[in-house]
C-alpha positions as CSV (number, residue, x, y, z in Angstrom):
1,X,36.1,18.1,30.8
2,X,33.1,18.6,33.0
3,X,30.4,16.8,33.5
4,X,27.7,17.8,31.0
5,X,24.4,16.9,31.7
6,X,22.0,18.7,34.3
7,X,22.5,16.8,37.6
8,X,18.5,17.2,38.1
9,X,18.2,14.4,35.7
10,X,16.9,11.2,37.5
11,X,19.1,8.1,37.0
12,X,22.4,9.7,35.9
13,X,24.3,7.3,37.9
14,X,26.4,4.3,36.7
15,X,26.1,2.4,39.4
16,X,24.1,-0.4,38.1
17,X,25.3,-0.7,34.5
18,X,28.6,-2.3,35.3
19,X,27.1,-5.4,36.0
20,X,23.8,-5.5,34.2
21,X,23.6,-3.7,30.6
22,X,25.1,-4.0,27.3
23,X,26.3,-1.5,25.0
24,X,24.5,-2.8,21.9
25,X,25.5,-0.8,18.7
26,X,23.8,-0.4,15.4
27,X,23.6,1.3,12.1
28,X,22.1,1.3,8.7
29,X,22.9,3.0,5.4
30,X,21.9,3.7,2.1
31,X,24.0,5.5,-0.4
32,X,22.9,8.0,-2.9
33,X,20.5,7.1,-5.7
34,X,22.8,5.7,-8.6
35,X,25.8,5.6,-6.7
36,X,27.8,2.5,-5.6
37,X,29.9,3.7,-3.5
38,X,28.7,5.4,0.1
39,X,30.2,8.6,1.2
40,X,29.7,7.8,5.1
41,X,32.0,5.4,6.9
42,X,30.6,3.9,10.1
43,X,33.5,2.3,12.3
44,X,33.2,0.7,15.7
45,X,35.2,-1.5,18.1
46,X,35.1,-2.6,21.4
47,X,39.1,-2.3,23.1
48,X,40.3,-5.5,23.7
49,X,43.1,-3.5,26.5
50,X,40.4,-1.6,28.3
51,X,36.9,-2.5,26.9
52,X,35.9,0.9,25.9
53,X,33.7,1.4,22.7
54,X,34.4,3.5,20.2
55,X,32.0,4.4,17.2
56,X,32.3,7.1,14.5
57,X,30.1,8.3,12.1
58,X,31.8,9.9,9.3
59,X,30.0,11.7,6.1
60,X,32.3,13.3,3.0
61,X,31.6,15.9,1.4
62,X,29.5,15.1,-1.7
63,X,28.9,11.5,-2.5
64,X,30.8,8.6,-3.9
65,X,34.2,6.8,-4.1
66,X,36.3,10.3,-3.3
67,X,33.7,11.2,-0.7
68,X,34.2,7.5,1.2
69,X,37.4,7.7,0.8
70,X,37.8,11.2,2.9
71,X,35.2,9.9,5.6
72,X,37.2,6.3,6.1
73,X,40.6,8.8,6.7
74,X,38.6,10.6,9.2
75,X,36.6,8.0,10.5
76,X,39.6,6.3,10.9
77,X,42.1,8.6,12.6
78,X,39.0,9.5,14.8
79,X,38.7,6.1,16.2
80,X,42.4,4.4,16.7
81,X,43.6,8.2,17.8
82,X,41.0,7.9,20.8
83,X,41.4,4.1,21.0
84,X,45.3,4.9,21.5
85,X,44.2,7.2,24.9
86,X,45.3,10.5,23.0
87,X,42.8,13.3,24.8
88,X,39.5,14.1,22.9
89,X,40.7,17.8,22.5
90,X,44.0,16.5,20.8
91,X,42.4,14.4,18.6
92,X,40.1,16.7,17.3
93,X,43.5,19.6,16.8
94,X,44.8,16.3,14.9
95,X,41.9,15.8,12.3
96,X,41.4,19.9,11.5
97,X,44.6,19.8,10.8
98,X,44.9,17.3,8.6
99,X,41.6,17.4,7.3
100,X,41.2,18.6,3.2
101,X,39.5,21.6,2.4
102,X,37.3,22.3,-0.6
103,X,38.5,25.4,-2.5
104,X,35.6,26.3,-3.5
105,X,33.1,26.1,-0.6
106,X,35.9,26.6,2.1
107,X,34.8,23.7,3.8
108,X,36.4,20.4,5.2
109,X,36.0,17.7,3.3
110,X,34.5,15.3,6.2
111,X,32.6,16.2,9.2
112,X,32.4,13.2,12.2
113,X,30.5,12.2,15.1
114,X,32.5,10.3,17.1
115,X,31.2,8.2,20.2
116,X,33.8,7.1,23.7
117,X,32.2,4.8,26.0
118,X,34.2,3.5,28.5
119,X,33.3,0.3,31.3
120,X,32.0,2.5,34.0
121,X,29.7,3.8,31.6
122,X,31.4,7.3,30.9
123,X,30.2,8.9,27.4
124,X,32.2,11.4,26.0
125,X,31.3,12.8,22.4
126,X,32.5,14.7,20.2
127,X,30.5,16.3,16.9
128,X,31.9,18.3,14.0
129,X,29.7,19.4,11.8
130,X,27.6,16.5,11.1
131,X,23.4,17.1,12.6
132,X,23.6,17.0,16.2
133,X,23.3,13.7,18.6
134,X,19.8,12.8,20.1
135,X,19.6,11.4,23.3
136,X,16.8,9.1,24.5
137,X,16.3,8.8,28.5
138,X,13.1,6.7,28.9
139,X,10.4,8.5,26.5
140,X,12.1,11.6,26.4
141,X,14.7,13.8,24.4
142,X,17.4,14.9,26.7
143,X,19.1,18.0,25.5
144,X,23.1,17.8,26.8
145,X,25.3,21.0,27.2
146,X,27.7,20.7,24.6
147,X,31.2,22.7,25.4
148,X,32.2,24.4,22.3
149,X,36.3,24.8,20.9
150,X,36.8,26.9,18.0
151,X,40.2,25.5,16.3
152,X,42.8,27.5,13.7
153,X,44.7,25.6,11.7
154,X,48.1,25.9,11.8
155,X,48.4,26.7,8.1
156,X,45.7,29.2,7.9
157,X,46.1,29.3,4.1
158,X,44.6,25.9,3.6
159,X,42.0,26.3,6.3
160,X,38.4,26.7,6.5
161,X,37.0,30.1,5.7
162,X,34.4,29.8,8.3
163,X,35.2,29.1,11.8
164,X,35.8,25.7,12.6
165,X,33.9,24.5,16.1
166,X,33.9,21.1,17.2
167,X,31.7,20.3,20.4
168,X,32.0,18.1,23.2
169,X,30.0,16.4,25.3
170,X,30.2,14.0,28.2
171,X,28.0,12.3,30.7
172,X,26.6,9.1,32.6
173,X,24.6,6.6,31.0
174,X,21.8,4.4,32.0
175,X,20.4,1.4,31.3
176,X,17.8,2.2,28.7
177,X,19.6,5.1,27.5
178,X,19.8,5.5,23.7
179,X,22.0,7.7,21.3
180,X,20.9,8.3,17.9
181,X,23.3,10.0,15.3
182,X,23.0,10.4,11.3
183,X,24.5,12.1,9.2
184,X,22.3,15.4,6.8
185,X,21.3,12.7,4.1
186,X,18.6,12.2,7.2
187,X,17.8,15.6,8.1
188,X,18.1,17.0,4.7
189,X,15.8,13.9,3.3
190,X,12.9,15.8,1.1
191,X,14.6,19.2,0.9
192,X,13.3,21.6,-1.7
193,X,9.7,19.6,-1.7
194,X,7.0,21.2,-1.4
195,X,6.2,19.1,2.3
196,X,9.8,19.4,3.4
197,X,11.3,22.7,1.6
198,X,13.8,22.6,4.2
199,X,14.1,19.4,4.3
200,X,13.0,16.3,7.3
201,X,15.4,18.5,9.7
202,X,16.7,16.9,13.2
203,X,14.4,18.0,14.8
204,X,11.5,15.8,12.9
205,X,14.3,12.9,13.0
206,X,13.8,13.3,16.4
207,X,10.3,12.9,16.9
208,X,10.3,9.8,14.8
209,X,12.9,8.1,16.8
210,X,11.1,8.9,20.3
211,X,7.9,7.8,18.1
212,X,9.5,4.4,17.6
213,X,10.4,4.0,20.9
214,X,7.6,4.3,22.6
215,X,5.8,2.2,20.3
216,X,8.0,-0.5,20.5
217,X,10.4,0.1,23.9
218,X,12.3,-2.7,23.5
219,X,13.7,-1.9,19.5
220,X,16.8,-3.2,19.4
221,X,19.7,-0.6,17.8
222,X,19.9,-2.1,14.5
223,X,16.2,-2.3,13.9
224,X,15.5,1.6,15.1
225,X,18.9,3.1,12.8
226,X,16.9,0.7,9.8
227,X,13.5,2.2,10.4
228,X,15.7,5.8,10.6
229,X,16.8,5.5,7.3
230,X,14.4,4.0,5.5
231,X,11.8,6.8,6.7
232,X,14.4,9.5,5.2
233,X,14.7,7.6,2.0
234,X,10.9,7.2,1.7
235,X,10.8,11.4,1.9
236,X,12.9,11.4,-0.5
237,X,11.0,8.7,-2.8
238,X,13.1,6.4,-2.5
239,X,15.5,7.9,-4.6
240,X,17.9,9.4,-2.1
241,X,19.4,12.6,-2.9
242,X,22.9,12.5,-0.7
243,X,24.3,9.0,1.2
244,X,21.8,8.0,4.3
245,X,23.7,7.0,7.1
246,X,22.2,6.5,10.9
247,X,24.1,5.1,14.0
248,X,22.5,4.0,17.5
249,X,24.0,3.3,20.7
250,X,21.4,0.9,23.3
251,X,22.2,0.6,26.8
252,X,19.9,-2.2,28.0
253,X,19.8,-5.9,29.3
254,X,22.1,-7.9,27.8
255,X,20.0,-10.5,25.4
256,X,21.4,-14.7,25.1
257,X,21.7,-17.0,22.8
258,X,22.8,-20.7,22.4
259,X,24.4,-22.2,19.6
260,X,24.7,-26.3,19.9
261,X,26.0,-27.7,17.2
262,X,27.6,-31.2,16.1
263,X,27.7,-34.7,18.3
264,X,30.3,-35.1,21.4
265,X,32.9,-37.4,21.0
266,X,32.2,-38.9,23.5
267,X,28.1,-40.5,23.9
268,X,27.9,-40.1,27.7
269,X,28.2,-35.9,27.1
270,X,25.0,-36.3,25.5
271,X,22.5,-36.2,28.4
272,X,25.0,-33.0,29.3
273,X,24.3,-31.1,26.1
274,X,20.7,-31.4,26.7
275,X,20.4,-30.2,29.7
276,X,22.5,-27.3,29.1
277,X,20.1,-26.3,25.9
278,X,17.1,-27.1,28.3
279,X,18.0,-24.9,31.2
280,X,19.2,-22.2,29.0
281,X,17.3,-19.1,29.2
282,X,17.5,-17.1,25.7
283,X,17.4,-17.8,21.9
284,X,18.0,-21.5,21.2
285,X,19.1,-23.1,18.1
286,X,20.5,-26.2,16.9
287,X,22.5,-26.8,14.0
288,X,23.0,-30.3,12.8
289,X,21.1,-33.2,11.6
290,X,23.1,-35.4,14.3
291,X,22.4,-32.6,17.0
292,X,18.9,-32.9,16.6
293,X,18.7,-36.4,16.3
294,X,20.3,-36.0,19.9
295,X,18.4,-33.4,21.6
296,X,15.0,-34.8,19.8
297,X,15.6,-38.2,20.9
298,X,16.3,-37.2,24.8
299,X,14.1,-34.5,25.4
300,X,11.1,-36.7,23.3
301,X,10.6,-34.0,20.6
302,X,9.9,-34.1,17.4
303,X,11.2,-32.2,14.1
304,X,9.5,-30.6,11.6
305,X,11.0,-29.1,8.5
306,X,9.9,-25.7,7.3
307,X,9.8,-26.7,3.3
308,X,9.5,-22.8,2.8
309,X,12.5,-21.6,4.1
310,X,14.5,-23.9,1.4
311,X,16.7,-21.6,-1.3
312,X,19.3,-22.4,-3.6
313,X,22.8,-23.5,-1.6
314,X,21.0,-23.2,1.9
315,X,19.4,-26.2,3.2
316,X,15.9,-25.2,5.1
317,X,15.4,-24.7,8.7
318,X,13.0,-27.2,11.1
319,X,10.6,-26.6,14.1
320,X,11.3,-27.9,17.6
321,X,9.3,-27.5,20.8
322,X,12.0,-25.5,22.7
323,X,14.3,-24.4,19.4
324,X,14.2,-20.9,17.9
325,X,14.9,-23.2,15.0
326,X,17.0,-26.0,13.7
327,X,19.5,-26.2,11.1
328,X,21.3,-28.5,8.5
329,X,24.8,-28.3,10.4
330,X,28.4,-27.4,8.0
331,X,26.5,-26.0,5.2
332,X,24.6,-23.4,6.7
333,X,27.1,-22.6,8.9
334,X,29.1,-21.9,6.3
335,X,26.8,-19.4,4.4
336,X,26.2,-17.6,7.8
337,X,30.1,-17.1,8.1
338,X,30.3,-15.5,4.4
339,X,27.6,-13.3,5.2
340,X,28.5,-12.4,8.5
341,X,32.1,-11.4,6.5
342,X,30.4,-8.8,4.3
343,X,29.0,-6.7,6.9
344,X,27.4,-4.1,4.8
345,X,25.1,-6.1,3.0
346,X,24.4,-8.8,6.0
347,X,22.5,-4.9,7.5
348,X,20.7,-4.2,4.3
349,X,19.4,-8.1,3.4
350,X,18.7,-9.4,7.3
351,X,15.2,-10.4,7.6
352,X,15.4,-13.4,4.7
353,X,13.5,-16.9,5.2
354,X,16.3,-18.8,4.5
355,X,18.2,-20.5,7.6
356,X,21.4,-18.6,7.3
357,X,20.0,-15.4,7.3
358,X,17.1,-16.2,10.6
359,X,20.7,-17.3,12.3
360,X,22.3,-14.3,11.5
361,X,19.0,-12.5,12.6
362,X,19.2,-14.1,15.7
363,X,23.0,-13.5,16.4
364,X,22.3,-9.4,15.4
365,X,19.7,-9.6,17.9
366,X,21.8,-10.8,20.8
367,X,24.4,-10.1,22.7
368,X,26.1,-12.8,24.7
369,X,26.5,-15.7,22.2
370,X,27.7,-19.0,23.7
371,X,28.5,-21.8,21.3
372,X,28.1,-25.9,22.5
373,X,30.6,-27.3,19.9
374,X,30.4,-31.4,19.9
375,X,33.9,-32.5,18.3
376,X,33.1,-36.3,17.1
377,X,34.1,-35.8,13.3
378,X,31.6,-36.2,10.7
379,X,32.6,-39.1,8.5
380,X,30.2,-37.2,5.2
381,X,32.8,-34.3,5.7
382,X,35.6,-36.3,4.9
383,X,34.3,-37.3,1.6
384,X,36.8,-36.8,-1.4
385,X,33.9,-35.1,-3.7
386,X,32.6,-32.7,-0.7
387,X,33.6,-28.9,-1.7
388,X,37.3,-27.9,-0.8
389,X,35.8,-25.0,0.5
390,X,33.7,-27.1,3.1
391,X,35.4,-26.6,6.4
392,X,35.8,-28.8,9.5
393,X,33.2,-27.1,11.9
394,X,35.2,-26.2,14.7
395,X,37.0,-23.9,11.9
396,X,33.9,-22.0,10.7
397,X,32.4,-21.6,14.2
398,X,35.9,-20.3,15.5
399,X,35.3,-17.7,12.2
400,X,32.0,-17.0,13.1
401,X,32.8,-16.0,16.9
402,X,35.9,-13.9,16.1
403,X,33.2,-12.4,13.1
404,X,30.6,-11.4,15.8
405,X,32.8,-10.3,17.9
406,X,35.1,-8.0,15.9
407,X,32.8,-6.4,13.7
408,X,29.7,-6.7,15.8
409,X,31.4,-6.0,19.0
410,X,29.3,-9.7,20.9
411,X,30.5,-11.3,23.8
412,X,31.2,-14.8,22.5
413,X,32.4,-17.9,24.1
414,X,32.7,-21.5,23.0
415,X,32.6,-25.1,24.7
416,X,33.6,-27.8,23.2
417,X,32.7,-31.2,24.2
């Protein structure tokens, strides 16, 4: 496949990203109004073999349990076909073929997006059906040729009655570069209104993500996919008329973050731990009541506790001159680890008071996580009456890093001292 974009475009060159950006990915969704059940499926993985990311963005036709479940089988086969190094054309002969059609409307019942970023920064995509990708160079829209394949299936009886064209697209990214993809529950927010009789269209899904860019350059992926959505669902009064689904890829400056968390085992590692969390450069927590005591007490500071962060089952956070904030130690970590472990609702119900869900805030908006882990054990944890479900903390941090890392594709790594 050729190389797609124009090569008048300035900074289409991957030399630089190797070594300085991360691939941050993103996504938000909202499913139809009085439905449980979404009809899109958003997968995404980073390959342990070759360290390529792979994100799809699947929508089913219509809406509910039978829609979700045609958009995880294409979702899915999208992502480990590609993942397994079968060609892009190959894969996409695979899925028409496979793919359902409706009887009625002649139609497949999924369409797909699907996003291949490999280490040196290649990005090949591939679209079928669902609105088309934007891409975001700077404070501009870049428009990408797209190279078009019309496929038959092989059993023309069961296939589409309209032609069938997937397009593919492939090209260099940048640090700063953005890709925003959704499925029509965004473009076709407010359709039939009198304001949007065609509905909010791609092209005004567009203009709003640009907008939000260059009001706020540095938006993380997460936050500008949430602001996406939630702008679609307000057009359609907050009662969304078809599942809401929108996907962003961020090529930027990787973003740090320190985790430090229970005492060394042995007391002279103490004056280590502190100067590792002083010298750090990023997002800074502590979590532990003996860990503060520690870091407080060598570094002179004092701690104050945040009495309105406190709710049911989550101890409240504290202030520290140096400290994005301070924790209660197993306990919160703990409720962070369940959250983390229901992913869909961790995107919809970040932005909380409460500690664990500032932490998990924290950990969404970074990239490279490093965790100091202090190993002395904590006699209170060893208490008969504590709950059975109260793990040792090496345990739940060891949960927590393979959480972050599997489904939210960080870079994690862990010391223990």
């Amino acid at each position: 496949m050729a190389d797609t974009l124009p090569v008048s475009i300035p900074g289409d060159s991957n030399s630089s990203l190797l070594q300085n950006a991360f691939v941050e990915v993103g996504h938000f969704q909202l499913c139809k109004h009085n439905q449980n059940a979404p009809g899109d499926v958003f997968l995404s993985q980073k390959n342990p073999s070759d360290g390529r990311v792979i994100t799809t963005l699947s929508d089913g036709l219509g809406s509910g349990i039978k829609a979700g479940v045609l958009a995880t089988l294409t979702a899915t086969m999208a992502t480990k076909f590609i993942s397994y190094n079968i060609p892009i054309r190959r894969v996409s002969e695979i899925i028409m073929d496979t793919l359902p059609v409706c009887s009625e409307r002649g139609i497949s019942y999924a369409t797909f997006t699907l996003v291949d970023i490999a280490p040196d920064a290649t990005v090949k995509i591939m679209e079928y059906d669902n609105p088309p990708y934007t891409f975001i160079r700077g404070e501009a829209v870049i428009e990408p040729s797209k190279e078009a394949t019309a496929f038959e299936r092989r059993d023309k009886s069961t296939g589409p009655k309209n032609d069938t064209r997937v397009l593919y697209s492939r090209f260099n990214a940048a640090i700063g570069d953005r890709l925003v993809f959704f499925s029509d529950g965004v473009s076709q927010a407010g359709m039939g209104t009198k304001r949007y009789p065609f509905g909010w269209t791609t092209a005004k899904a567009r203009e709003f993500a640009l907008g939000s860019v260059r009001e706020k350059p540095e938006i993380s992926a997460r936050e500008l996919a949430r602001s996406i959505v939630r702008q679609a669902s307000q057009i359609d009064m907050s009662k969304p008329k078809d599942d809401i689904s929108c996907g962003v890829i961020y090529f930027r400056q990787p973003r740090d973050m320190l985790v430090v968390t229970g005492p060394p085992i042995r007391p002279e590692s103490d004056k280590e731990i502190v100067n590792i969390f002083s010298s750090f450069v990023g997002k800074k927590v502590v979590s532990g009541g003996t860990t503060a005591t520690i870091i407080g007490r060598e570094l002179n500071r004092g701690i104050k506790v945040n009495m309105k962060s406190f709710v049911k089952n989550v101890p409240p956070w504290s202030e520290m001159e140096g400290a994005d904030m301070v924790t209660e130690g197993i306990i919160t970590l703990g409720a962070v680890q369940a959250m983390l472990e229901k992913r869909n609702e961790v995107e919809a119900n970040t932005g909380g008071m409460d500690a664990a869900s500032r932490m998990i805030d924290l950990f969404l908006d970074s990239d490279r996580i490093t965790f100091i882990v202090g190993t002395k054990i904590n006699e209170a944890h060893q208490d008969p009456t504590m709950p059975v479900e109260l793990e040792i903390r090496r345990n739940v941090i060891k949960r927590i890093a393979s959480l972050l890392k599997e489904k939210y594709l960080k870079e994690v790594q862990i010391r223990y001292f």
